[in-house]
C-alpha positions as CSV (number, residue, x, y, z in Angstrom):
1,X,106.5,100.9,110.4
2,X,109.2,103.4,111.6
3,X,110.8,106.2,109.2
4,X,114.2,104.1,109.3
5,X,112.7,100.7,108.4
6,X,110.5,102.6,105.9
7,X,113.5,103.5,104.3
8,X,115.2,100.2,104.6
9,X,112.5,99.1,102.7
10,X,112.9,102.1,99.8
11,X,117.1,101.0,99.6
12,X,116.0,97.8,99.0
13,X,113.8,98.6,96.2
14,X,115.4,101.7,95.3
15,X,116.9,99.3,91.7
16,X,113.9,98.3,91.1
17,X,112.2,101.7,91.1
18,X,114.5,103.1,89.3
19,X,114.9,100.6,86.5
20,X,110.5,100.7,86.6
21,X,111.0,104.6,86.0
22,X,112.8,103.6,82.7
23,X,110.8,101.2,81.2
24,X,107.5,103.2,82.3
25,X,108.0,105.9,79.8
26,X,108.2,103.4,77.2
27,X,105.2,101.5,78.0
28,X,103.2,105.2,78.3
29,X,104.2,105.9,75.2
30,X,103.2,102.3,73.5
31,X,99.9,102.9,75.1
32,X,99.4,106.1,73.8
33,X,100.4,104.8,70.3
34,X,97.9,102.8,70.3
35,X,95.2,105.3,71.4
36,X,96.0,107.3,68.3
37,X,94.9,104.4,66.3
38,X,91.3,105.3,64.8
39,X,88.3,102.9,65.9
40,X,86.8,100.6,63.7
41,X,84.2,101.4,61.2
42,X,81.0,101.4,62.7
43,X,78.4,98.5,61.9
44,X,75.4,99.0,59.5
45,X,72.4,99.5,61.5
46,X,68.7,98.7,60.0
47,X,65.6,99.5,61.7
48,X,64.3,101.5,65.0
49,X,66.7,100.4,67.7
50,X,68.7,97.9,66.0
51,X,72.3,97.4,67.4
52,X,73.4,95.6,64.1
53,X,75.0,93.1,65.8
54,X,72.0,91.8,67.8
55,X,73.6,90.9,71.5
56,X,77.3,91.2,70.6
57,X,79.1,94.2,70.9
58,X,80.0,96.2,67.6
59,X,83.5,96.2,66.2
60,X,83.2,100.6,67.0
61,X,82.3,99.8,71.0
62,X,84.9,96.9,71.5
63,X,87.6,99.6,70.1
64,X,85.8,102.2,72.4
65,X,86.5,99.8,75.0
66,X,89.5,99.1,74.5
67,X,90.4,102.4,74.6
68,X,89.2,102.9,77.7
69,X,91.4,100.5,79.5
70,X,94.1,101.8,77.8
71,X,93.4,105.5,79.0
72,X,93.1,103.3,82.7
73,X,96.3,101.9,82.1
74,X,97.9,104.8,81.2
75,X,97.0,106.5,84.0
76,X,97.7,103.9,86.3
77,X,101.3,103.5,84.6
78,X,101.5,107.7,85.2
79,X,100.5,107.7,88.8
80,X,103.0,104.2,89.9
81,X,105.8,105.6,88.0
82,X,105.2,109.0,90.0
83,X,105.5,107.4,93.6
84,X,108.5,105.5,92.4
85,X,110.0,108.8,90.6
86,X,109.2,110.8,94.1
87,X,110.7,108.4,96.1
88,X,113.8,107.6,94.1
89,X,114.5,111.5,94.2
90,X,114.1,112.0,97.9
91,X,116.8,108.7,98.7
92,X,118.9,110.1,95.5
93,X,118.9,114.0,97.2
94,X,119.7,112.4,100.9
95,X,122.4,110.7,99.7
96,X,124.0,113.7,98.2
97,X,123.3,115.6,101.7
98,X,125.4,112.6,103.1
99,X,129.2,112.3,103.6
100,X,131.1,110.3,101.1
101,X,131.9,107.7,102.9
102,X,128.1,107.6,104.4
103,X,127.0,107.3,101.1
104,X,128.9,104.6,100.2
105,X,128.3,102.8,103.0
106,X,124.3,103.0,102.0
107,X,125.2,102.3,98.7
108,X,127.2,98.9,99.0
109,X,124.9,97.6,102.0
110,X,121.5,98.7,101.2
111,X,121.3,99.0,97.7
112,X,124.1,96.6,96.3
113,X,123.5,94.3,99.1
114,X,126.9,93.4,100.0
115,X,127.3,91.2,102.9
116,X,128.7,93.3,106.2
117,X,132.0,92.0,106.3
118,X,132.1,92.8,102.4
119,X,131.4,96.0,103.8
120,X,133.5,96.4,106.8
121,X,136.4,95.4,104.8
122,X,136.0,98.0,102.0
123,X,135.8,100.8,105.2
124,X,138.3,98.9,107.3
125,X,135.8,99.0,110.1
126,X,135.1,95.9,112.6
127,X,131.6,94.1,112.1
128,X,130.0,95.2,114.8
129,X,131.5,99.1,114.4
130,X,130.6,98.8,110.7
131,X,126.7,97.6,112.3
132,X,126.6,100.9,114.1
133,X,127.8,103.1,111.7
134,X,125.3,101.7,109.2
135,X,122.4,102.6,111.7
136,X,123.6,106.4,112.5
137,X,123.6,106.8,108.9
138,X,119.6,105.5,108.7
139,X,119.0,107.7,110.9
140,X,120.5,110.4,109.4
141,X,119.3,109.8,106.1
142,X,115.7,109.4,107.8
143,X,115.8,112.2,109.1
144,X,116.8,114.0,105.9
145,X,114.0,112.6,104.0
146,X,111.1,112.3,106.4
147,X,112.4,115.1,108.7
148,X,112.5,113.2,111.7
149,X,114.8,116.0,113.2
150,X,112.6,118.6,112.4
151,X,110.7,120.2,115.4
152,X,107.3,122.2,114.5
């Protein structure tokens, strides 16, 4: 996949992310409310190498284990909510580097969705001029983001 069609695919999610970026905080934080809780009490334990409970786990090692996969979750939440957070930022900064009209042009194809001659209309460009305007601008913001344009 090329730098322009990676970022076609980033506009088209770029709602979702953003709206996954809101509601991650508040699962993170429910999660970590509910690490806070203490663990059960532990079982009474009688006689060299008893486990109290025979093969079932005690009430203190289910809660252990529960926590656990909380901690996983967590940190799992913390790590998808930094790729969408990262990549958000980098379409959000591009589009500021853009033109006005550039950006909206992004904005009501690739991230509303609006049809092309929705489009074209709002600009007062043809469909086919409103097509390759649309794909300089890709490029342009591809290059912004990714540095395409960048030599080493």
């Amino acid at each position: 996949m090329g730098n322009v069609e990676r970022l076609q695919h980033w506009l088209k999610h770029y709602r979702e992310w953003k709206a996954f970026i809101r509601n991650n905080g508040q699962m993170i934080q429910n999660y970590q409310k509910e690490l806070e809780l203490e663990a059960a009490p532990g079982t009474a334990h009688y006689g060299p190498g008893a486990t109290g409970g025979g093969p079932f786990q005690s009430q203190e090692e289910a809660a252990l284990l529960r926590k656990e996969r909380l901690q996983a979750r967590i940190t799992a939440l913390q790590a998808r909510g930094q790729a969408a957070n990262t990549k958000t930022m980098a379409i959000e900064n591009a589009l500021e580097e853009m033109e006005p009209e550039g950006r909206e042009i992004i904005q009501k194809r690739d991230i509303e969705g609006k049809q092309w001659a929705a489009v074209a209309a709002a600009f007062g460009y043809s469909d086919s001029a409103i097509r390759r305007k649309h794909k300089a601008l890709l490029q342009e913001m591809a290059g912004i983001i990714f540095g395409d344009s960048v030599e080493v």
